[in-house]
FIVO-485272 format. One line per field, with one value per atom (N, C-alpha, C): residue number from 1; residue in three letters; atom name; z, x, y. Coordinates in steps of 0.2 Angstrom, whole numbers, padded with zeros to 4 digits, always signed. Atoms other than C-alpha are relative to their C-alpha. Example, Ala and Ser with C-alpha at 12.3 -4.5 7.8 and 13.67 -1.06 7.14 Angstrom:
rogu = [1; 1; 1; 2; 2; 2]
lokol = [ALA; ALA; ALA; SER; SER; SER]
marvo = [N; CA; C; N; CA; C]
Z = [+0000; +0039; +0000; -0001; +0036; +0003]
X = [+0004; +0062; +0004; -0004; +0068; -0004]
Y = [-0006; -0022; +0006; -0006; -0005; +0005]
***
This chain:
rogu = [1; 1; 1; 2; 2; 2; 3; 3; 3; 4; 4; 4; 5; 5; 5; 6; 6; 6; 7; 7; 7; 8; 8; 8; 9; 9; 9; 10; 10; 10; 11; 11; 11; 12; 12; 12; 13; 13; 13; 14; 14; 14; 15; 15; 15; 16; 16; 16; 17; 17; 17; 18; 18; 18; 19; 19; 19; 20; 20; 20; 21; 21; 21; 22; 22; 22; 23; 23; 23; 24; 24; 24; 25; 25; 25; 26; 26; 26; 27; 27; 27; 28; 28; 28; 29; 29; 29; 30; 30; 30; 31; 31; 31; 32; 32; 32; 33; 33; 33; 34; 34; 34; 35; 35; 35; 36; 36; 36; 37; 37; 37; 38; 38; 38; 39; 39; 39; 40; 40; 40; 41; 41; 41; 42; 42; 42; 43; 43; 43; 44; 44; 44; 45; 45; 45; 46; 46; 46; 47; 47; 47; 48; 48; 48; 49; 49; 49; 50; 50; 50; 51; 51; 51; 52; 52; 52; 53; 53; 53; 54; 54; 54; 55; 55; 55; 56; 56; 56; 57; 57; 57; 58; 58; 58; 59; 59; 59; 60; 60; 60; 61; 61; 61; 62; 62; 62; 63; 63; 63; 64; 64; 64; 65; 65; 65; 66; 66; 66; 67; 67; 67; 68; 68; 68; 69; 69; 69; 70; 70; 70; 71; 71; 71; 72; 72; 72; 73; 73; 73; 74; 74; 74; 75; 75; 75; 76; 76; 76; 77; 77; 77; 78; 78; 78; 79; 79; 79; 80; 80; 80; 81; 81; 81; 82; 82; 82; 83; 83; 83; 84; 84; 84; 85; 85; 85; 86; 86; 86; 87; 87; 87; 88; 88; 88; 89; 89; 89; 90; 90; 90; 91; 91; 91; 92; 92; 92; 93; 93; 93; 94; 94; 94; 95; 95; 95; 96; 96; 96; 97; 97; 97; 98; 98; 98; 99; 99; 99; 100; 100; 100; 101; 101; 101; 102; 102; 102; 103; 103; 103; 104; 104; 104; 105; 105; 105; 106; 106; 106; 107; 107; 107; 108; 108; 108; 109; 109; 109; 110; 110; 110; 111; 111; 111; 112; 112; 112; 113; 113; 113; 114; 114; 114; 115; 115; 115; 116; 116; 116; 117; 117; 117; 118; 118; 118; 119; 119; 119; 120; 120; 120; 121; 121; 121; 122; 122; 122; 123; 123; 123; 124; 124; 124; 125; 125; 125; 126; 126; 126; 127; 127; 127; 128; 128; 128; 129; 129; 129; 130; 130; 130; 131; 131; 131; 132; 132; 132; 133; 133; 133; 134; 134; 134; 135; 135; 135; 136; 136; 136; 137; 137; 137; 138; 138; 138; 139; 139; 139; 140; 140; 140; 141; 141; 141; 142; 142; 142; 143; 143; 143; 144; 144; 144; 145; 145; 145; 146; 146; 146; 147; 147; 147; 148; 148; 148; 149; 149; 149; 150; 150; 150; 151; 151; 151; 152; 152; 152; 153; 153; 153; 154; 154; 154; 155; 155; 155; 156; 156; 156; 157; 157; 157; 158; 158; 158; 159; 159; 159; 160; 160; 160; 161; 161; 161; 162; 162; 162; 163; 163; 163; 164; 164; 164; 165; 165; 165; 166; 166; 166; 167; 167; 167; 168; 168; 168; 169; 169; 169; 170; 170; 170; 171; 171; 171; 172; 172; 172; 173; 173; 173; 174; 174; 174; 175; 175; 175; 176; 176; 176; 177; 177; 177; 178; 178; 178; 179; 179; 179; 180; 180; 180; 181; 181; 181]
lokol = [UNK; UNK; UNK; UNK; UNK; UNK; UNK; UNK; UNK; UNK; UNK; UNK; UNK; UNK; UNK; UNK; UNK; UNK; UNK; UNK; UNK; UNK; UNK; UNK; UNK; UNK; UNK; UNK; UNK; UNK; UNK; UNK; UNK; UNK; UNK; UNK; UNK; UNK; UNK; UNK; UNK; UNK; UNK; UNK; UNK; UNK; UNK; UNK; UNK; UNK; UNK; UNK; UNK; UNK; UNK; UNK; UNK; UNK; UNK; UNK; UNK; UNK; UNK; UNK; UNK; UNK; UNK; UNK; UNK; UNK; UNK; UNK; UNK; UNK; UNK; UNK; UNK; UNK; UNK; UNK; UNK; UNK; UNK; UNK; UNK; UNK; UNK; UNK; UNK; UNK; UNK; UNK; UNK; UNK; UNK; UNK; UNK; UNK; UNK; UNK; UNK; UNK; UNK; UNK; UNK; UNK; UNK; UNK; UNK; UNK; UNK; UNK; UNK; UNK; UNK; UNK; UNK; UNK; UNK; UNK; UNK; UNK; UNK; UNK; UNK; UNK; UNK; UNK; UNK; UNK; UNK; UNK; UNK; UNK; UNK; UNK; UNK; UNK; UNK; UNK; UNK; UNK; UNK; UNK; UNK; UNK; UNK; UNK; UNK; UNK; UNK; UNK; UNK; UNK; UNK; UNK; UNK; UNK; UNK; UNK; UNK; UNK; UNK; UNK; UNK; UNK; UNK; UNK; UNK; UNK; UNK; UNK; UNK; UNK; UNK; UNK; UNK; UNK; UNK; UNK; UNK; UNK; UNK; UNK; UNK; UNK; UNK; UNK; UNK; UNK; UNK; UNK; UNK; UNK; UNK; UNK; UNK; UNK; UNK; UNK; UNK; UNK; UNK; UNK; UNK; UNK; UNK; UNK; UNK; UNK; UNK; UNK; UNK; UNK; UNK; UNK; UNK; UNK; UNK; UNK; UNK; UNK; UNK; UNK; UNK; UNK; UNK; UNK; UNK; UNK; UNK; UNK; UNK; UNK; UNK; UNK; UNK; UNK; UNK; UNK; UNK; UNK; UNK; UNK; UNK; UNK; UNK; UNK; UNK; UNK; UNK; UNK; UNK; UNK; UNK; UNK; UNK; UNK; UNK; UNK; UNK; UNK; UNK; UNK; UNK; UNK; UNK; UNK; UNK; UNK; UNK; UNK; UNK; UNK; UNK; UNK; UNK; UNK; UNK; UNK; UNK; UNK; UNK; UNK; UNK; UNK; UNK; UNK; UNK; UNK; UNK; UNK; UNK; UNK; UNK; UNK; UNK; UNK; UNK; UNK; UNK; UNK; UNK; UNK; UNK; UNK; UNK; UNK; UNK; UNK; UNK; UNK; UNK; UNK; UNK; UNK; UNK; UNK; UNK; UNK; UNK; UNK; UNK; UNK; UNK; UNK; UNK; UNK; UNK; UNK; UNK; UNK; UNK; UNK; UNK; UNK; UNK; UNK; UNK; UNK; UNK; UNK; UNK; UNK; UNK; UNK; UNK; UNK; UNK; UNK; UNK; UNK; UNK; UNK; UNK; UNK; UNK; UNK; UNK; UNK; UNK; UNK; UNK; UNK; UNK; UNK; UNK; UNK; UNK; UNK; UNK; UNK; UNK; UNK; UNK; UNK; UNK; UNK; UNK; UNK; UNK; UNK; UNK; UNK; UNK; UNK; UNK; UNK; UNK; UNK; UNK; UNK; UNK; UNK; UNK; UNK; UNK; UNK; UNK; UNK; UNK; UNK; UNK; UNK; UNK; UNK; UNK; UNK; UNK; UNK; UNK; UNK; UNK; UNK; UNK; UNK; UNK; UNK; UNK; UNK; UNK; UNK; UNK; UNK; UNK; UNK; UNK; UNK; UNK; UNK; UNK; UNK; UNK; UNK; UNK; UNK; UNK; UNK; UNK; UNK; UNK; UNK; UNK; UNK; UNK; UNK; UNK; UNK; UNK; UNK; UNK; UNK; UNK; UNK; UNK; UNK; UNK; UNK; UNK; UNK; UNK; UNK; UNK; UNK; UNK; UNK; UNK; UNK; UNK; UNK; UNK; UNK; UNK; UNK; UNK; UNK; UNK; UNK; UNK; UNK; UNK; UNK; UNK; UNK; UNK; UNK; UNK; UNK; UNK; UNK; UNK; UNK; UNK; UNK; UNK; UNK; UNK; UNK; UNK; UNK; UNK; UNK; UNK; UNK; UNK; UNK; UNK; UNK; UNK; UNK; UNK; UNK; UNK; UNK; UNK; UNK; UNK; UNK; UNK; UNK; UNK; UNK; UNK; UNK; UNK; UNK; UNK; UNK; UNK; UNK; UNK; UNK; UNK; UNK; UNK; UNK; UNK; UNK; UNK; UNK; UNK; UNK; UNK]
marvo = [N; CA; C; N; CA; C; N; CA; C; N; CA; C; N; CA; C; N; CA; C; N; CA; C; N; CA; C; N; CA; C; N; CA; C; N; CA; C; N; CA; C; N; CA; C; N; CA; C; N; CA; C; N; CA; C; N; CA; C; N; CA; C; N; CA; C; N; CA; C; N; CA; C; N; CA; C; N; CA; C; N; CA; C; N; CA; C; N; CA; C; N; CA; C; N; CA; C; N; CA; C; N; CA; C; N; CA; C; N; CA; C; N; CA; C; N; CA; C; N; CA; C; N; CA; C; N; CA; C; N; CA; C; N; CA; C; N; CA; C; N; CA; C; N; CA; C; N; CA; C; N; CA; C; N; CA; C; N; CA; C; N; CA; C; N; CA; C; N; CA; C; N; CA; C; N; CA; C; N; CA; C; N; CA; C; N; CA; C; N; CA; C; N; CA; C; N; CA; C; N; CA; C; N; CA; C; N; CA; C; N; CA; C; N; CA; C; N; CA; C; N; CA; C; N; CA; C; N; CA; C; N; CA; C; N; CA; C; N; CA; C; N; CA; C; N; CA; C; N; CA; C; N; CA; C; N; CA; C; N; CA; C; N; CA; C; N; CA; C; N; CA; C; N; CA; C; N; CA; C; N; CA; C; N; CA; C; N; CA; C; N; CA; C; N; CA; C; N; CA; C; N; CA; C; N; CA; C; N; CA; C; N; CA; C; N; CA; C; N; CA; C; N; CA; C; N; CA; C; N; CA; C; N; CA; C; N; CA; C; N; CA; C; N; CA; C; N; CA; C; N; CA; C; N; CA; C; N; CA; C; N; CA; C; N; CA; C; N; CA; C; N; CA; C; N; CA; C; N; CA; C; N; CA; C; N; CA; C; N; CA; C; N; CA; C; N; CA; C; N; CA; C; N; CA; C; N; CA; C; N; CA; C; N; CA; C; N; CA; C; N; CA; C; N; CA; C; N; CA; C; N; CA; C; N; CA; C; N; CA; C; N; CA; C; N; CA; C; N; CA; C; N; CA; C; N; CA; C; N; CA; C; N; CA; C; N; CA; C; N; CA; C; N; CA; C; N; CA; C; N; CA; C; N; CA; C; N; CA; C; N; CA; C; N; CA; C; N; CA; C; N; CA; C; N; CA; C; N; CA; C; N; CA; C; N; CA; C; N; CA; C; N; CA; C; N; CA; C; N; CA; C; N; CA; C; N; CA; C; N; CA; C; N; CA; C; N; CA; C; N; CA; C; N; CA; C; N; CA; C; N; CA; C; N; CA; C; N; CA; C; N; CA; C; N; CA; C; N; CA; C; N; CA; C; N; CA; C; N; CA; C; N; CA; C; N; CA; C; N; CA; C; N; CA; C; N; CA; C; N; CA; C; N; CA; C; N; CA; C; N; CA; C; N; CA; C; N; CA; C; N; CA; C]
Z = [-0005; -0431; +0007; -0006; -0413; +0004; -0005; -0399; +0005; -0005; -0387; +0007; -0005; -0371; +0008; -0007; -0359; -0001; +0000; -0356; -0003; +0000; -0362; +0006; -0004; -0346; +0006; -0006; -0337; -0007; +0005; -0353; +0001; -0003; -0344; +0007; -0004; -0332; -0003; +0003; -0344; -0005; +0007; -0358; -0002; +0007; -0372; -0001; -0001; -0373; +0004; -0005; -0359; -0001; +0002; -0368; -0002; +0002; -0378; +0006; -0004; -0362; +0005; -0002; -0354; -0002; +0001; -0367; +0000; +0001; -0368; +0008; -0008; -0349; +0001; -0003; -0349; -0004; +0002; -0363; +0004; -0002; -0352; +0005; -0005; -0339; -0002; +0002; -0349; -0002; +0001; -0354; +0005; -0008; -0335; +0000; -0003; -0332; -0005; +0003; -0345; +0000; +0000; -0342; +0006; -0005; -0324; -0001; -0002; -0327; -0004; +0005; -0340; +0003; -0005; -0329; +0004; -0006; -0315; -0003; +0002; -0325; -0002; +0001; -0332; +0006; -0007; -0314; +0002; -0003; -0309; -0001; +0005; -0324; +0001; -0002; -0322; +0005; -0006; -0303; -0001; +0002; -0306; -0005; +0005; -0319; +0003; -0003; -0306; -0004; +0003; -0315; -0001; -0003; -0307; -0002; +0002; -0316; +0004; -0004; -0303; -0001; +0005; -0312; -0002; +0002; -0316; +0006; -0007; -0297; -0002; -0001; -0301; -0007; +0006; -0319; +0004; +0000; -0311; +0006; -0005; -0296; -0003; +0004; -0309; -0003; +0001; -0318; +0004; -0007; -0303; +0002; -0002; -0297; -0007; +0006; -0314; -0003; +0005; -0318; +0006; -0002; -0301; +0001; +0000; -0301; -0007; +0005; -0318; +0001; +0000; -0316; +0007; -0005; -0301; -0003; +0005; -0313; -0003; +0003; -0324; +0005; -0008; -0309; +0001; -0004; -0302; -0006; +0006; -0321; -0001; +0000; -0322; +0008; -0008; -0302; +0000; -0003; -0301; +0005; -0005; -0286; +0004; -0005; -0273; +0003; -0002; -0273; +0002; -0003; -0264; -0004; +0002; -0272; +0002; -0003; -0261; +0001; -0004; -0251; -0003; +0005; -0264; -0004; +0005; -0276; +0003; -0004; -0263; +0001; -0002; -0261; -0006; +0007; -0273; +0005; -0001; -0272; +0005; -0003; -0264; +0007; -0002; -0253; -0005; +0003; -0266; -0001; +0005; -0276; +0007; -0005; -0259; +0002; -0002; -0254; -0008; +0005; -0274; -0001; +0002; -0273; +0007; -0005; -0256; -0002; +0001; -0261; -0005; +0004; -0275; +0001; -0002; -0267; +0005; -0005; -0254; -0005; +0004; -0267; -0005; +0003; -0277; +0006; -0005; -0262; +0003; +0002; -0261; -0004; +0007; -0278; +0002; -0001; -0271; +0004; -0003; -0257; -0004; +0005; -0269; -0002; +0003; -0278; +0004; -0005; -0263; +0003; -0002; -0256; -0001; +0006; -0270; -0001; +0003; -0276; +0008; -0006; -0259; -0002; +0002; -0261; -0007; +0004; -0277; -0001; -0002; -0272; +0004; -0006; -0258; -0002; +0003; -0269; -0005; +0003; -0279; +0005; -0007; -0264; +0001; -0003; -0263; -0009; +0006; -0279; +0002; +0000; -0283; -0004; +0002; -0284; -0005; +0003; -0298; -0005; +0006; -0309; +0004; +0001; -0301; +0000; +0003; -0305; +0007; -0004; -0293; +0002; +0000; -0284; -0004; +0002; -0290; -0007; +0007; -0307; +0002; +0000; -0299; +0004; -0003; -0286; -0004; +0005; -0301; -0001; +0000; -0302; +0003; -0006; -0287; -0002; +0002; -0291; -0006; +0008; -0311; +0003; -0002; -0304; +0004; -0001; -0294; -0001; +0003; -0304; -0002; +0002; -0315; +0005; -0005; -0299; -0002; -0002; -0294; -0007; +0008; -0316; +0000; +0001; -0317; +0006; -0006; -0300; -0002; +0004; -0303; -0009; +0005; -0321; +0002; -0002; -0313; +0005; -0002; -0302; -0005; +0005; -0315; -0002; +0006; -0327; +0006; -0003; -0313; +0005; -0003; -0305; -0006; +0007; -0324; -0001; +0004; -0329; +0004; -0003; -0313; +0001; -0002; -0305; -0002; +0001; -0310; -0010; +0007; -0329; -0002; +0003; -0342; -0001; +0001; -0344; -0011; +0006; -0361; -0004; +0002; -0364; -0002; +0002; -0366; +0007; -0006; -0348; +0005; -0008; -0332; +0005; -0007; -0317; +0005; -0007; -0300; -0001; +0001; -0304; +0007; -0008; -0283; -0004; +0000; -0290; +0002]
X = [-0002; -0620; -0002; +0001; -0628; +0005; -0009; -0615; -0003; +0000; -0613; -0004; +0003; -0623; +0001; -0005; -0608; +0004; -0008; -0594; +0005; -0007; -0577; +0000; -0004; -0571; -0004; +0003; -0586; +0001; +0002; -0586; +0001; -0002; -0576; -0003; +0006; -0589; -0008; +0006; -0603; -0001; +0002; -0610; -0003; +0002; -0613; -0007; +0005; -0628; -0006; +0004; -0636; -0002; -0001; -0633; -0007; +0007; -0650; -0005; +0006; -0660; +0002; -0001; -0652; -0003; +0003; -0656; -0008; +0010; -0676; -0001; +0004; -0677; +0002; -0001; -0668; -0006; +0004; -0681; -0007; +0004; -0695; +0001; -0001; -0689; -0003; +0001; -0689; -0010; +0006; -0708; -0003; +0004; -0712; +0000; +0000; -0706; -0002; +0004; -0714; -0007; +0007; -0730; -0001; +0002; -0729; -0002; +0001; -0725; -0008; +0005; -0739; -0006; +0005; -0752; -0002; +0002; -0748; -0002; +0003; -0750; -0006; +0007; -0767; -0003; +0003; -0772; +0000; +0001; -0766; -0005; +0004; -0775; -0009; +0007; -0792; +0000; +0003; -0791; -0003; +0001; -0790; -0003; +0003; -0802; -0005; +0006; -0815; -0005; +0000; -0816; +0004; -0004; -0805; -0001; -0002; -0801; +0004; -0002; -0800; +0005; -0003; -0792; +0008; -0008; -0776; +0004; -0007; -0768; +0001; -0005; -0767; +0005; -0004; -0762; +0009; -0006; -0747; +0004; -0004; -0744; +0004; -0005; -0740; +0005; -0007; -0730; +0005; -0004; -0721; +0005; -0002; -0720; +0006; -0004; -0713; +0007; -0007; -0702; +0005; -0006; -0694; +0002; -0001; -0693; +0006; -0003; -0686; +0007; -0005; -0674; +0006; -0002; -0667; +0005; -0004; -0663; +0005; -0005; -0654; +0006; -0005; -0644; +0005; -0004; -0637; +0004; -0004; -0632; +0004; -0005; -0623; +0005; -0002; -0617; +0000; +0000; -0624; -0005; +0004; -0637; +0003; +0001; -0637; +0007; -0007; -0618; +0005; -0008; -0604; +0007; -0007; -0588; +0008; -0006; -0576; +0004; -0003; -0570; +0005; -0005; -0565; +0003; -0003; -0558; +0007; -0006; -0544; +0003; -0005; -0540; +0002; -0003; -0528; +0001; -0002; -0525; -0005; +0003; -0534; -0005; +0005; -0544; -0004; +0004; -0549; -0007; +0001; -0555; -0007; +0006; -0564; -0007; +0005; -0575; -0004; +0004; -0580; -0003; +0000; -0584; -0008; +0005; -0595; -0004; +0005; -0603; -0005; +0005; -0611; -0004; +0004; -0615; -0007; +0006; -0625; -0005; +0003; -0633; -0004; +0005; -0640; -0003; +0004; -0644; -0008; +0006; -0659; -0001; +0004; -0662; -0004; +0004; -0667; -0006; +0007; -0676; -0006; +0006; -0686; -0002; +0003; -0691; -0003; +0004; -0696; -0006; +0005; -0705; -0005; +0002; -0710; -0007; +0004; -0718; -0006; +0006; -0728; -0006; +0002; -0734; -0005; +0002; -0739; -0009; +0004; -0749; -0007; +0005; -0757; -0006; +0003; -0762; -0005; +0004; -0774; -0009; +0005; -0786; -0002; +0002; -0784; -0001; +0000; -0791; +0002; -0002; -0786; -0005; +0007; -0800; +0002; +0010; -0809; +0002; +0000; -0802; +0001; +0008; -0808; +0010; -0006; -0789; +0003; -0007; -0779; +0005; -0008; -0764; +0006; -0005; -0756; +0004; -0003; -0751; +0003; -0006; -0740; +0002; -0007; -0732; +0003; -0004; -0726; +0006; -0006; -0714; +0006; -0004; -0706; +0005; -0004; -0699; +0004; -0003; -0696; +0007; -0005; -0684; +0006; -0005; -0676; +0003; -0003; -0674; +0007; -0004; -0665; +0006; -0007; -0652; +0003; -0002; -0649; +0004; -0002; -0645; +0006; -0007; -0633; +0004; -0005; -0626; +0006; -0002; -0623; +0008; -0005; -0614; +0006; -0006; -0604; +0004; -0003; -0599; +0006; -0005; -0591; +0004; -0005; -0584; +0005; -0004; -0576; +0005; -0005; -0567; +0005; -0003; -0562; +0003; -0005; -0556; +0001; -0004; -0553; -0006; +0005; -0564; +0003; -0005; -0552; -0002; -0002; -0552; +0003; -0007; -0542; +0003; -0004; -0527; -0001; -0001; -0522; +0003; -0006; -0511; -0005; +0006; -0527; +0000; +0002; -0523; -0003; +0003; -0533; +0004; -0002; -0528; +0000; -0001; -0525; -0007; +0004; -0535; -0003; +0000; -0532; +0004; -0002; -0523; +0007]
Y = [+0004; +0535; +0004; -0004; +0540; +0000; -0001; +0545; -0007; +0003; +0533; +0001; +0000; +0532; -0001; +0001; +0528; +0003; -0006; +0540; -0005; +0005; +0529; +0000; +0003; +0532; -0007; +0003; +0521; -0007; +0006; +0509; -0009; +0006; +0495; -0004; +0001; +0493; -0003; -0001; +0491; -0007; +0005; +0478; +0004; -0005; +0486; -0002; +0005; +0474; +0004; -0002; +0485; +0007; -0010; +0503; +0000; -0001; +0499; +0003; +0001; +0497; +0006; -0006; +0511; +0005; -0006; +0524; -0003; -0001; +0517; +0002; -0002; +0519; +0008; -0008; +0538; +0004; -0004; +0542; +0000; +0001; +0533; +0006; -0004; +0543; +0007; -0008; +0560; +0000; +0000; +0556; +0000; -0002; +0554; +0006; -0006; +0569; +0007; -0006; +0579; -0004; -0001; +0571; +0001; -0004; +0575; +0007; -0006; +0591; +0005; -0002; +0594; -0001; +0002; +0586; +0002; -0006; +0596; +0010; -0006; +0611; +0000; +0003; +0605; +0000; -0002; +0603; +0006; -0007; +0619; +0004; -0003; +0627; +0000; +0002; +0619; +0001; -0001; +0621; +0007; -0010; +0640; +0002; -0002; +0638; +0000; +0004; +0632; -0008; +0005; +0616; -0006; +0004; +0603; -0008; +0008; +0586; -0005; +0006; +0575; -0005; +0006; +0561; +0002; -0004; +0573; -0004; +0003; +0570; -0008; +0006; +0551; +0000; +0001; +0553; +0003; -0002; +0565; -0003; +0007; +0551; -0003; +0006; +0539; +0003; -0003; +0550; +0000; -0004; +0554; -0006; +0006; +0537; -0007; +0003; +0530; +0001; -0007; +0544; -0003; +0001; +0540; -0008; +0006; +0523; -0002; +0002; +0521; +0004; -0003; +0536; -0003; +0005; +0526; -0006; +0008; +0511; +0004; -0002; +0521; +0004; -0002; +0531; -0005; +0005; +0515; -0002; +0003; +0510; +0005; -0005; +0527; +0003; -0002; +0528; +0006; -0006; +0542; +0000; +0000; +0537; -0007; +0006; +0524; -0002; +0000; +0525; +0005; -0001; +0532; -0001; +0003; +0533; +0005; -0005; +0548; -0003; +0003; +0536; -0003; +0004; +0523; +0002; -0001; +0535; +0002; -0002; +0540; -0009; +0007; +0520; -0003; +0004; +0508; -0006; +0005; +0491; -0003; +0007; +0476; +0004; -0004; +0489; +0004; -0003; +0498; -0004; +0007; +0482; -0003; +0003; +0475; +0006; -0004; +0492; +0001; -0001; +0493; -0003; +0004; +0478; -0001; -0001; +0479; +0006; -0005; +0497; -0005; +0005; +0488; -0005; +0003; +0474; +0002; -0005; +0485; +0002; -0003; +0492; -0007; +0008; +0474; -0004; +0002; +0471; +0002; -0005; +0484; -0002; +0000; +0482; -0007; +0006; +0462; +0001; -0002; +0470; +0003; -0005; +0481; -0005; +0006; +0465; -0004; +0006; +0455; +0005; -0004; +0469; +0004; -0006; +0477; -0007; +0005; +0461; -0001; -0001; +0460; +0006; -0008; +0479; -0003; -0002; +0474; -0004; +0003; +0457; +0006; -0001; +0467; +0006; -0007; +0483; -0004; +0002; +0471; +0000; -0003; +0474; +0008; -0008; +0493; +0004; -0002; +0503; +0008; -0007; +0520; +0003; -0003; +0535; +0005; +0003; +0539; -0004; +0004; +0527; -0008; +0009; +0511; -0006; +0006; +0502; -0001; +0001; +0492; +0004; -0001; +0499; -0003; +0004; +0486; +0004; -0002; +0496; +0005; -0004; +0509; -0002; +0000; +0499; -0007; +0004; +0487; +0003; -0004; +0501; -0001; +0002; +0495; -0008; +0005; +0477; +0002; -0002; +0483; +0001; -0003; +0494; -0003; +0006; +0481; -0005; +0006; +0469; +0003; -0002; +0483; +0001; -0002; +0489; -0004; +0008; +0469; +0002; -0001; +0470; +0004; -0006; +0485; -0002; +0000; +0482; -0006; +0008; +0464; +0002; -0001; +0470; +0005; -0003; +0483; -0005; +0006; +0470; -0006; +0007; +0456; +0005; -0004; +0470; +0002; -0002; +0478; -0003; +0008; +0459; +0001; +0000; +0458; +0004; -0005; +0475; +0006; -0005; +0484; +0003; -0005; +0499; +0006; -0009; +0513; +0001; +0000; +0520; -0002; +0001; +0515; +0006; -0006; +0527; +0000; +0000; +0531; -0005; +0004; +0516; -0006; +0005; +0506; -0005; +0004; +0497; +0003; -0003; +0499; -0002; -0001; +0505; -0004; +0002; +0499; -0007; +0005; +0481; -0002; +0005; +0476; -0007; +0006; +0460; +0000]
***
C-alpha cells in the first residue's frame, strides 16, 4: 500500500478523488525539474565545449515553464503557494470561516484569470514561433490556462470541504474544530 499523498491533518479539505491527479502532477513536476536541470547542464557543457546546441535554451524554457506552472497547481492543492494563512490561524468562529473562505476565493479567482488570459496568450502565440524549432508559442503558453483550470479546481474543493467540515484540523476525537457555525 502507498502512503497517502495528503497529511491526515489537511485530509478534510480534500477529495480523495483528486489525491491521483496531485501525485501525477508532483511527479510531472519532479520531471520538469530534472529535465531543466539536465538541459542546462548540457547547455553549459557544450557551450564550454565550443559547440553550442541552440535548441537546448528552448528545451530548458519549456522545462522551466512547465515545471512552474504545474508546480503551482499542486502548491494551491497543498496551500503551500498563493495563500496566506497567519492571519486566519489566530482567528475562531464566523471570522475565521469568512477570511478562509475569501483567501480562497482570491485565489480561484486568479486561477479564472489565468484561464481567460492564458487562453488569449495562447490564441495569440499561434502567430509567433519559437527559434530554431519553427513551433508555435502556443505550446508553452498552454501551461498557463492548464494551470488555471487546476487552482480554480483545488481552490474551489478547498472551498466546499472546508463550509462542510470546517478549516481547522480534526482534534483527536474525530470532530473538527471551530467550524464558524
Amino acid at each position: 500500500m502507498t502512503a497517502s499523498i495528503v497529511l491526515e491533518s489537511d485530509r478534510h479539505l480534500k477529495w480523495s478523488a483528486f489525491d491521483v491527479l496531485e501525485r501525477v502532477l508532483m511527479v510531472l513536476c519532479g520531471l520538469c525539474l530534472a529535465g531543466f536541470t539536465l538541459s542546462t547542464l548540457i547547455d553549459v557543457v557544450t557551450r564550454e565545449a565550443g559547440h553550442p546546441l541552440l535548441w537546448l535554451q528552448e528545451v530548458t524554457s519549456t522545462f522551466f515553464t512547465y515545471g512552474v506552472f504545474t508546480g503551482s497547481a499542486v502548491a494551491t492543492r497543498r496551500n503551500d503557494h498563493l495563500f496566506l494563512s497567519a492571519l486566519t490561524e489566530k482567528m475562531s468562529g464566523a471570522a475565521r470561516r469568512f477570511f478562509e473562505v475569501f483567501n480562497r476565493t482570491v485565489v480561484l479567482l486568479v486561477g479564472v484569470a489565468m484561464v481567460w488570459f492564458g487562453w488569449q496568450n495562447v490564441i495569440t502565440g499561434l502567430g509567433s514561433f519559437r527559434m530554431p524549432s519553427m513551433l508555435p508559442m502556443s505550446y508553452l503558453y498552454i501551461a498557463i490556462p492548464v494551470c488555471g483550470v487546476l487552482v480554480a479546481l483545488f481552490s474551489l474543493e478547498q472551498i466546499v470541504n472546508g463550509l462542510r467540515n470546517g478549516f481547522t484540523a480534526p482534534v483527536g476525537d474525530g470532530m473538527v474544530r471551530d467550524t464558524g457555525l
